[in-house]
MMTF fields as JSON, N, C-alpha, C and O atoms, coordinates in Angstrom:
{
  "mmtfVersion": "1.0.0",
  "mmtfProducer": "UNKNOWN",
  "numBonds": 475,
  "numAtoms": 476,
  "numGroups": 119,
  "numChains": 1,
  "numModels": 1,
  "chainsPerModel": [1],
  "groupsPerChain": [119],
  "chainIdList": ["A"],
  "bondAtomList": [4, 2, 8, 6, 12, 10, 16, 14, 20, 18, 24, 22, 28, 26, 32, 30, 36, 34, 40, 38, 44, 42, 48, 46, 52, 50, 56, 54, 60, 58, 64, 62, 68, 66, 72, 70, 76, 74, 80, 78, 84, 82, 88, 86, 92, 90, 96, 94, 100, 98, 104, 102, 108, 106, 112, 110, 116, 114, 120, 118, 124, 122, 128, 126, 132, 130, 136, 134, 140, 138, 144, 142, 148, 146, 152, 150, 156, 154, 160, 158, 164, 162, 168, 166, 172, 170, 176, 174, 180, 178, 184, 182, 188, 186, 192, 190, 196, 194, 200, 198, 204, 202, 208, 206, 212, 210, 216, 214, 220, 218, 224, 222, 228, 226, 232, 230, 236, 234, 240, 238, 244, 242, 248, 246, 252, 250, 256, 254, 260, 258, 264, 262, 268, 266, 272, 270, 276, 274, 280, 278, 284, 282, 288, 286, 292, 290, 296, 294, 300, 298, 304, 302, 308, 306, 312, 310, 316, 314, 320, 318, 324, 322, 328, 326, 332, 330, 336, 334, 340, 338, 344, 342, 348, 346, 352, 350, 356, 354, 360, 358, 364, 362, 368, 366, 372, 370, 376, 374, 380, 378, 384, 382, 388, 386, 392, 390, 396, 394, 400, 398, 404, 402, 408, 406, 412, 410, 416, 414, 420, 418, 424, 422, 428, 426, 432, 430, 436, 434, 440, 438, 444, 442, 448, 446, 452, 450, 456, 454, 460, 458, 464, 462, 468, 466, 472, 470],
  "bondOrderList": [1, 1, 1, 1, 1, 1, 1, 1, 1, 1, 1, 1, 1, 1, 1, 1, 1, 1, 1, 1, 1, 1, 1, 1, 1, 1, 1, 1, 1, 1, 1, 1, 1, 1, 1, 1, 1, 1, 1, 1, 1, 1, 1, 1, 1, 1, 1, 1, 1, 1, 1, 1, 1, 1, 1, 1, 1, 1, 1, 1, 1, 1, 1, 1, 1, 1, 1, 1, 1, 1, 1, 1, 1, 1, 1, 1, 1, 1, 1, 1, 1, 1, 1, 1, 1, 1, 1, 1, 1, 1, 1, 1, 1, 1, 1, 1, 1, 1, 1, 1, 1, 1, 1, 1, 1, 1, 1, 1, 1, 1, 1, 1, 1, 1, 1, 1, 1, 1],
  "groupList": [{"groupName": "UNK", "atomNameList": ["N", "CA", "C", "O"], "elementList": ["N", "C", "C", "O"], "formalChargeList": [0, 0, 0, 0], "bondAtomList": [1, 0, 2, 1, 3, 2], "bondOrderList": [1, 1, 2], "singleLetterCode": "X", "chemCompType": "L-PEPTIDE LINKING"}],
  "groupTypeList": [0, 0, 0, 0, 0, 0, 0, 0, 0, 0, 0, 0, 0, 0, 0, 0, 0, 0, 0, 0, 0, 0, 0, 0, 0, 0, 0, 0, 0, 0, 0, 0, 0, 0, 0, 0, 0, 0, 0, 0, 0, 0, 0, 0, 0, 0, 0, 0, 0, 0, 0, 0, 0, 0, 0, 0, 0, 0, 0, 0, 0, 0, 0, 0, 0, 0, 0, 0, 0, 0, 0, 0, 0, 0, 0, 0, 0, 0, 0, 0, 0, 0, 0, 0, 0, 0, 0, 0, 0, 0, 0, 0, 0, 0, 0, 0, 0, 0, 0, 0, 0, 0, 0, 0, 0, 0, 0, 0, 0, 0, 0, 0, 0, 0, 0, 0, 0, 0, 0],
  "groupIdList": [1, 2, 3, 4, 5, 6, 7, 8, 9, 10, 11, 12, 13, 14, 15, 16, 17, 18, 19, 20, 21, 22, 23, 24, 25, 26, 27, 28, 29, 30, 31, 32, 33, 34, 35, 36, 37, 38, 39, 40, 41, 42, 43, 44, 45, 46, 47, 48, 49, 50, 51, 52, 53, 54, 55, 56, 57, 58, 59, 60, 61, 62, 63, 64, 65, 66, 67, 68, 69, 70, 71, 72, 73, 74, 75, 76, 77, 78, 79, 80, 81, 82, 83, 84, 85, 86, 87, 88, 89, 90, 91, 92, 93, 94, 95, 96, 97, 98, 99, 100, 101, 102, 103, 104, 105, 106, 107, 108, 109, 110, 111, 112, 113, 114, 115, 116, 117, 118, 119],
  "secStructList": [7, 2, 2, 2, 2, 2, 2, 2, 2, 2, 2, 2, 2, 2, 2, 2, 2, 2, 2, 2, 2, 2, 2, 1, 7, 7, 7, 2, 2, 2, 2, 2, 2, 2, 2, 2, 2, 2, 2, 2, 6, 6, 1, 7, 2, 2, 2, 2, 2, 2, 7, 6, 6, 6, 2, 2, 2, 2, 2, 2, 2, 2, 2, 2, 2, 2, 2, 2, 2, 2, 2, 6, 7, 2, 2, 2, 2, 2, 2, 2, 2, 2, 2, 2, 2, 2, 2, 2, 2, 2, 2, 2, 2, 2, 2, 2, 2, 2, 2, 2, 2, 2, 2, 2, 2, 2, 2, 2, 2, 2, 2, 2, 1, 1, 7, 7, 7, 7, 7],
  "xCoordList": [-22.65, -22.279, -20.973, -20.835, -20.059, -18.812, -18.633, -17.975, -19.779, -19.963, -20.496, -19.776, -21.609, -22.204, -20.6, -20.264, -20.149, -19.13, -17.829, -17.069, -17.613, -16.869, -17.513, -16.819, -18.857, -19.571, -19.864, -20.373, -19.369, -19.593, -18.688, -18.623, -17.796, -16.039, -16.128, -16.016, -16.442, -16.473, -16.809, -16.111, -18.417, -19.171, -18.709, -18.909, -18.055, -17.594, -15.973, -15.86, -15.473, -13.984, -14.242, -13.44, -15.553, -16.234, -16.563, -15.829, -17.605, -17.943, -16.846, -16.742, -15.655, -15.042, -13.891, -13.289, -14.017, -13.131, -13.77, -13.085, -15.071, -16.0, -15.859, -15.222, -16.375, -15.849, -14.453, -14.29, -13.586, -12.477, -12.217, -11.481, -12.749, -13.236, -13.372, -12.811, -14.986, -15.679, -15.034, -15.113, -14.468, -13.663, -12.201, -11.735, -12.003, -11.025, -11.537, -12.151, -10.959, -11.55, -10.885, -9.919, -11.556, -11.099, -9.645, -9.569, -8.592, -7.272, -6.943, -6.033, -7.893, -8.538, -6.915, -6.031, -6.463, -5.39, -4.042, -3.651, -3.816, -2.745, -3.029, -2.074, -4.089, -4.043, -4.24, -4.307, -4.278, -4.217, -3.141, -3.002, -2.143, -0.479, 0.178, 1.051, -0.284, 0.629, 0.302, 0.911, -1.189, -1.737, -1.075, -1.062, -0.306, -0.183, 1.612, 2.075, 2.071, 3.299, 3.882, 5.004, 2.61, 3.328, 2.512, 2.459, 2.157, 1.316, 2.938, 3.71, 2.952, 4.27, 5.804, 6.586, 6.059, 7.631, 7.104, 7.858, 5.792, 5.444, 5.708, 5.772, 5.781, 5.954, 7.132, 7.28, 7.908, 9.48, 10.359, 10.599, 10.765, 11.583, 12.429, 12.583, 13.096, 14.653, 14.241, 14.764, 12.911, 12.023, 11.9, 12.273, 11.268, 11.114, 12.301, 12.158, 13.366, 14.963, 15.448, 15.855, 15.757, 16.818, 16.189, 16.803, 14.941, 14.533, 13.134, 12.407, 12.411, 11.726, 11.453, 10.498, 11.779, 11.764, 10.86, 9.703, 11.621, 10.826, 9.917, 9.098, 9.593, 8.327, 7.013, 5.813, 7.389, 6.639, 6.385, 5.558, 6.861, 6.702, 6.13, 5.275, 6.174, 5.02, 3.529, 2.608, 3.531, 2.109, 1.822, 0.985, 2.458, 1.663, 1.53, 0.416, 2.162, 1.853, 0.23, -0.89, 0.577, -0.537, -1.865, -2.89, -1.817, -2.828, -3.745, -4.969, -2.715, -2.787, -3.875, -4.922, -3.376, -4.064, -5.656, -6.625, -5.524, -6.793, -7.749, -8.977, -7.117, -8.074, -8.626, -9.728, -7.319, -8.013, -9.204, -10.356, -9.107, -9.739, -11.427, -12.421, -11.371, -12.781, -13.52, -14.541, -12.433, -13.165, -13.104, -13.116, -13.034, -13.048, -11.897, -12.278, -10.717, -9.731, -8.719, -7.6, -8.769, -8.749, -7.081, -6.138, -7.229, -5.605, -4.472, -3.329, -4.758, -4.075, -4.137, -3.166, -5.463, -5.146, -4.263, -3.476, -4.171, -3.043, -1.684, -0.992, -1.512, -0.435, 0.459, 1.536, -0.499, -0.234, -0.257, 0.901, -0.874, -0.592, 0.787, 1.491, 0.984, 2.298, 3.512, 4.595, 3.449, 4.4, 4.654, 5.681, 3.729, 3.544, 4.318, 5.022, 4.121, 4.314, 5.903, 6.684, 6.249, 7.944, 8.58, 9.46, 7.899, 8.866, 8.666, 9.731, 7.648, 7.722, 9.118, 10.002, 9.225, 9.906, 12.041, 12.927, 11.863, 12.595, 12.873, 13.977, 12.02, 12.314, 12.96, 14.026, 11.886, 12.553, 13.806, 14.783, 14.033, 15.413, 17.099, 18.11, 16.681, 17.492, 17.546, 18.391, 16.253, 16.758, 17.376, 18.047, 17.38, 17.908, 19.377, 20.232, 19.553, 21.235, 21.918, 22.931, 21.002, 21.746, 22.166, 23.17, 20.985, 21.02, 22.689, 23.517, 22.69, 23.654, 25.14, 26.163, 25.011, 26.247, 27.117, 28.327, 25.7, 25.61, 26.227, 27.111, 25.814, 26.618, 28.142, 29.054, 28.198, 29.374, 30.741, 31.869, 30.228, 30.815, 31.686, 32.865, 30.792, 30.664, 31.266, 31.716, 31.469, 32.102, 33.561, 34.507, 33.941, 34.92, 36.339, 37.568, 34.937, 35.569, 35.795, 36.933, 34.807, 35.492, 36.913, 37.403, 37.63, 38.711, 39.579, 40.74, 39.177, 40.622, 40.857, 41.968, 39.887, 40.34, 40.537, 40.722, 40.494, 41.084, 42.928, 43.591, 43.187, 45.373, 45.192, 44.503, 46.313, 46.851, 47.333, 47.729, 47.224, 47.62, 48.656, 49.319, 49.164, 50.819, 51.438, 50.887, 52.239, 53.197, 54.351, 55.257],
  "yCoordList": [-9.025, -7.634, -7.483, -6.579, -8.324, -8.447, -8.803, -8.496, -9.679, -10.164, -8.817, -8.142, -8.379, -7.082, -5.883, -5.3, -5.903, -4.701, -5.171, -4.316, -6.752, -6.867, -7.477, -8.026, -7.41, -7.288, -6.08, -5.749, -4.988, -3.219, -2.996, -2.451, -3.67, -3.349, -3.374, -2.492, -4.801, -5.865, -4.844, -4.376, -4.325, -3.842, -2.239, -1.778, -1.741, -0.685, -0.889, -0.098, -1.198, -1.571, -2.465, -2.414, -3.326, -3.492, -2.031, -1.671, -1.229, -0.073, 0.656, 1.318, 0.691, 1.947, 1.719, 2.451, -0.052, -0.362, -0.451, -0.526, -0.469, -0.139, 1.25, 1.64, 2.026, 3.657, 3.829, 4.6, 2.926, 3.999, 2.777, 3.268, 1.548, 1.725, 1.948, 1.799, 2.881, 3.563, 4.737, 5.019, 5.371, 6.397, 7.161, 8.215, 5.5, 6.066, 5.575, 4.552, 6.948, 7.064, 5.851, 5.199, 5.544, 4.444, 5.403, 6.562, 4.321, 5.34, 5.132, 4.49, 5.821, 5.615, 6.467, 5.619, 7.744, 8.258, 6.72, 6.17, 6.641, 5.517, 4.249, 3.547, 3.953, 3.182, 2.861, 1.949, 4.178, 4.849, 5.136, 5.073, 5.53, 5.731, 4.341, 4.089, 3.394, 2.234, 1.068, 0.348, 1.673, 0.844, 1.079, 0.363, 2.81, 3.84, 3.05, 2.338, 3.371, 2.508, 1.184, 0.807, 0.503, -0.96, -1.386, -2.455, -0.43, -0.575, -0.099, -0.786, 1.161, 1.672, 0.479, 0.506, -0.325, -0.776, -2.384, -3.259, -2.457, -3.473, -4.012, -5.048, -2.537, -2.65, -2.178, -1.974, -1.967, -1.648, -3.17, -3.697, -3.692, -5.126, -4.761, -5.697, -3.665, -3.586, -4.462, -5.345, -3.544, -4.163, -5.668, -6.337, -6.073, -7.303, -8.199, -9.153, -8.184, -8.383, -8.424, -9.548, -7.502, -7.235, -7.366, -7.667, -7.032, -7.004, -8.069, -7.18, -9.091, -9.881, -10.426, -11.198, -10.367, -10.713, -9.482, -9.524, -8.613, -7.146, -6.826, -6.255, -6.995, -6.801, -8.012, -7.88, -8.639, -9.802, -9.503, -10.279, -8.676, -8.629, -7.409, -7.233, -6.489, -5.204, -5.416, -4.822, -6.722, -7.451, -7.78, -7.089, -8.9, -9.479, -8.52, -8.744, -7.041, -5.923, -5.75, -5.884, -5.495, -4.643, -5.329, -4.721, -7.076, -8.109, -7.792, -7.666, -7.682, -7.464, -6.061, -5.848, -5.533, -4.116, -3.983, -3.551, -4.522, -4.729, -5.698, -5.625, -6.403, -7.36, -7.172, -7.485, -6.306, -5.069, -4.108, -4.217, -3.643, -3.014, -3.514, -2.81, -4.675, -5.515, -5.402, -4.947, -6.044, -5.928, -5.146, -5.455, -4.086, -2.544, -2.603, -2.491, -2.739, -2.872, -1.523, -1.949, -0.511, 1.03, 1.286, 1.747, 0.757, 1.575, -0.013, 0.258, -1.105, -1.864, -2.13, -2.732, -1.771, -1.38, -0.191, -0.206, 0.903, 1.717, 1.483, 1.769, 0.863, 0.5, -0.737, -0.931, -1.049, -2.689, -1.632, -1.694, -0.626, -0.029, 0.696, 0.739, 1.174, 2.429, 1.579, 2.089, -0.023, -0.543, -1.11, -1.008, -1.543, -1.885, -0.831, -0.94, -0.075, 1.658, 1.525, 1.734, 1.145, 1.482, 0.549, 0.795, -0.84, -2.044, -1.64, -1.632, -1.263, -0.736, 0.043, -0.326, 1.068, 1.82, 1.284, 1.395, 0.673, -0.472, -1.433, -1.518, -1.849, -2.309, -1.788, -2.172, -0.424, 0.538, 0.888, 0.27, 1.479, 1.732, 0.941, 1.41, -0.5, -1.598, -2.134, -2.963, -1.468, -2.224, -0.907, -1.018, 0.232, 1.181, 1.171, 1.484, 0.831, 0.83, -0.295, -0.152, -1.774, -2.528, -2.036, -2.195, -1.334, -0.529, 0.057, -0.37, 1.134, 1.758, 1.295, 1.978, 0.109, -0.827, -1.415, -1.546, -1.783, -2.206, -1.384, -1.668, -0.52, 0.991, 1.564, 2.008, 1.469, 1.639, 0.91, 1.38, -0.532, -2.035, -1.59, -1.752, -1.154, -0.892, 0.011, -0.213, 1.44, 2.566, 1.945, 2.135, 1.112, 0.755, -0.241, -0.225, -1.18, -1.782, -1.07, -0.999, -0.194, 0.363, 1.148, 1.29, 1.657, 2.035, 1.3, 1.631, -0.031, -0.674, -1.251, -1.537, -1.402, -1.793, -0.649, -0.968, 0.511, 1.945, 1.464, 1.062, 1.763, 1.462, 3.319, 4.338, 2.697, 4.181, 5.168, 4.9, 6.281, 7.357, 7.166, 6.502, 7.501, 7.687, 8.747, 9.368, 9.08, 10.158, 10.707, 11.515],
  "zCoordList": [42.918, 42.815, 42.048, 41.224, 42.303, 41.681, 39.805, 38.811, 40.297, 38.477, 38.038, 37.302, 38.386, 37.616, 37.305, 36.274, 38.259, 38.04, 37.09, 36.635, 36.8, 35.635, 34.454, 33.599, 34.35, 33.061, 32.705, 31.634, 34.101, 33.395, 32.534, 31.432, 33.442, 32.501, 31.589, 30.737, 31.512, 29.71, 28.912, 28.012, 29.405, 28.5, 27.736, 26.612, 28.89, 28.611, 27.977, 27.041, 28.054, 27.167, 25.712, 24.78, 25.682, 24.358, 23.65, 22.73, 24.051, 23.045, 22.889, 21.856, 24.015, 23.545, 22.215, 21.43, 22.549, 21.303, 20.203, 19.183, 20.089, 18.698, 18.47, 17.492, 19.253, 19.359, 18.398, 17.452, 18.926, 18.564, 16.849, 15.993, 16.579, 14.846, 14.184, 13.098, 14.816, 14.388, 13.888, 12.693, 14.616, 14.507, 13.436, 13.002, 13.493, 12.371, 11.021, 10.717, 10.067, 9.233, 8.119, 8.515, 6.468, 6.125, 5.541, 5.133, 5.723, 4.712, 2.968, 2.442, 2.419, 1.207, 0.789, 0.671, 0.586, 0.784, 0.264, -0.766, 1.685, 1.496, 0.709, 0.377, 0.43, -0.31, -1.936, -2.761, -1.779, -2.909, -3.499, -4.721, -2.577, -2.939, -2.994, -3.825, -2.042, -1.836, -3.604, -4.396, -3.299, -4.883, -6.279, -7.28, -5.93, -7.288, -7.35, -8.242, -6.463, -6.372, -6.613, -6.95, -6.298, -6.458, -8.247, -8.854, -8.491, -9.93, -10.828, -11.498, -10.502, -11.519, -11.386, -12.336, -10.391, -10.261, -10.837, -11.263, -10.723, -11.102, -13.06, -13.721, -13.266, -14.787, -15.106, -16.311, -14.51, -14.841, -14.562, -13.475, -16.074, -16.336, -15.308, -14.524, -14.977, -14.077, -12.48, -11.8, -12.408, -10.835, -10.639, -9.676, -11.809, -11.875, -11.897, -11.132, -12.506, -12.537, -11.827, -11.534, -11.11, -10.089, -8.172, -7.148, -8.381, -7.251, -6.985, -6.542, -6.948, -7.246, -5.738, -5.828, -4.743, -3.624, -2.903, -2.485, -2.915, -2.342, -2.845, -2.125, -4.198, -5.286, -4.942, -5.183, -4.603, -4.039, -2.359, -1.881, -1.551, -0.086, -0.336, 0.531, -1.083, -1.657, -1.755, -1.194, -2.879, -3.236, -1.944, -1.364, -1.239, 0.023, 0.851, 1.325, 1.64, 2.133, 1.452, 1.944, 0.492, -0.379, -0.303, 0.007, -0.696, -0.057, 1.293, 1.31, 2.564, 3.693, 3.668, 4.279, 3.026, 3.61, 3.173, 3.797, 1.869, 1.173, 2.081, 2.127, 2.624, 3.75, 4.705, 5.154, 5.224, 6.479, 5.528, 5.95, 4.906, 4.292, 4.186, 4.364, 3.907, 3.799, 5.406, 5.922, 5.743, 7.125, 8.042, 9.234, 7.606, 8.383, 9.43, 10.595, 9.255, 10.334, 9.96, 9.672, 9.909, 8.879, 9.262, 8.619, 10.609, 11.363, 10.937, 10.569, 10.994, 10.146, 9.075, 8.615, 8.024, 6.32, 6.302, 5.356, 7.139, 7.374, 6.998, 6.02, 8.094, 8.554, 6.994, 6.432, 7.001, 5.68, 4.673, 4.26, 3.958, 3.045, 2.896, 1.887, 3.938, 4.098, 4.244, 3.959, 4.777, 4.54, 2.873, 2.202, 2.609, 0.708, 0.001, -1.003, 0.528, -0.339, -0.217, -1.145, 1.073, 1.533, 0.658, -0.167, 0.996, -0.016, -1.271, -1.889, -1.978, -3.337, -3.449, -4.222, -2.673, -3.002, -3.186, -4.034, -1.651, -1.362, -3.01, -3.548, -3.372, -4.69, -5.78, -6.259, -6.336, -7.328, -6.433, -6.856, -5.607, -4.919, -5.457, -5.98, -4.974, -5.268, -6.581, -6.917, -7.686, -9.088, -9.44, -10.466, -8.968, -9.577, -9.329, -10.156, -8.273, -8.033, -8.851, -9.535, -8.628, -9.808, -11.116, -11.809, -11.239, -12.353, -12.788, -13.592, -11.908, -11.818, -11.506, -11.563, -11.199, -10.802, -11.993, -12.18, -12.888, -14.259, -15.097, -15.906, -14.914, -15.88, -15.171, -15.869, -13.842, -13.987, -14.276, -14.426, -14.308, -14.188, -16.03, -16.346, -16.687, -17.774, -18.342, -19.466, -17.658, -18.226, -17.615, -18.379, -16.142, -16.058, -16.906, -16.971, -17.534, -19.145, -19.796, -20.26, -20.143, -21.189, -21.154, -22.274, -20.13, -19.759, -19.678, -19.921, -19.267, -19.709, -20.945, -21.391, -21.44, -22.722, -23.844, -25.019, -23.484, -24.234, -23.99, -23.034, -25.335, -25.442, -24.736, -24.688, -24.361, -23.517, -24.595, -25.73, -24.039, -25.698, -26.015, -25.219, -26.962, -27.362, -26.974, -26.066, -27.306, -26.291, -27.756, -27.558]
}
């Protein structure tokens, strides 16, 4: 009697976790953005330059999600996409400031090596 009532369980905490699978829908959406993102920083030399570590933890995000993706795992292709999307961004973010570090490193030379006016 005991076995029957925790093979009900089983059985019922099996479908409801197919149920709730089933249920969510695939996130075609996000992976769509996370794909559109790590496509664009992927072709910017600054990305590749300056940031090459995070651009590479984007791809393997992005890997991840696509895998979930195969095998219908929808709420962790989710999840693996929207993080891809962040480190992308995370990337362009950080080559942009080098960026900008670069340029100001730069307008700062150039000031000192301006002779002071005359008087």
């Amino acid at each position: 009697m005991q076995n029957n009532l925790i093979r009900g369980a089983v059985a019922a905490l099996a479908l409801g976790a197919l149920a709730a699978c089933s249920s969510t829908p695939p996130p075609k959406g996000e992976m769509a953005v996370a794909d559109s993102a790590i496509q664009r920083v992927s072709t910017a030399p600054q990305v590749t330059a300056h940031a090459p570590v995070e651009l590479q933890q984007a791809r393997d995000l992005w890997a991840k999600a696509q895998r979930a993706m195969e095998q219908k795992e929808y709420t962790e292709a989710r999840r693996y996409a929207e993080l891809a999307e962040a480190e992308a961004r995370v990337a362009e973010s950080k080559a942009q400031m080098a960026e900008n570090q670069s340029r100001l490193q730069a307008v700062q030379r150039g000031y000192q090596v301006q002779p002071a006016p005359a008087r």
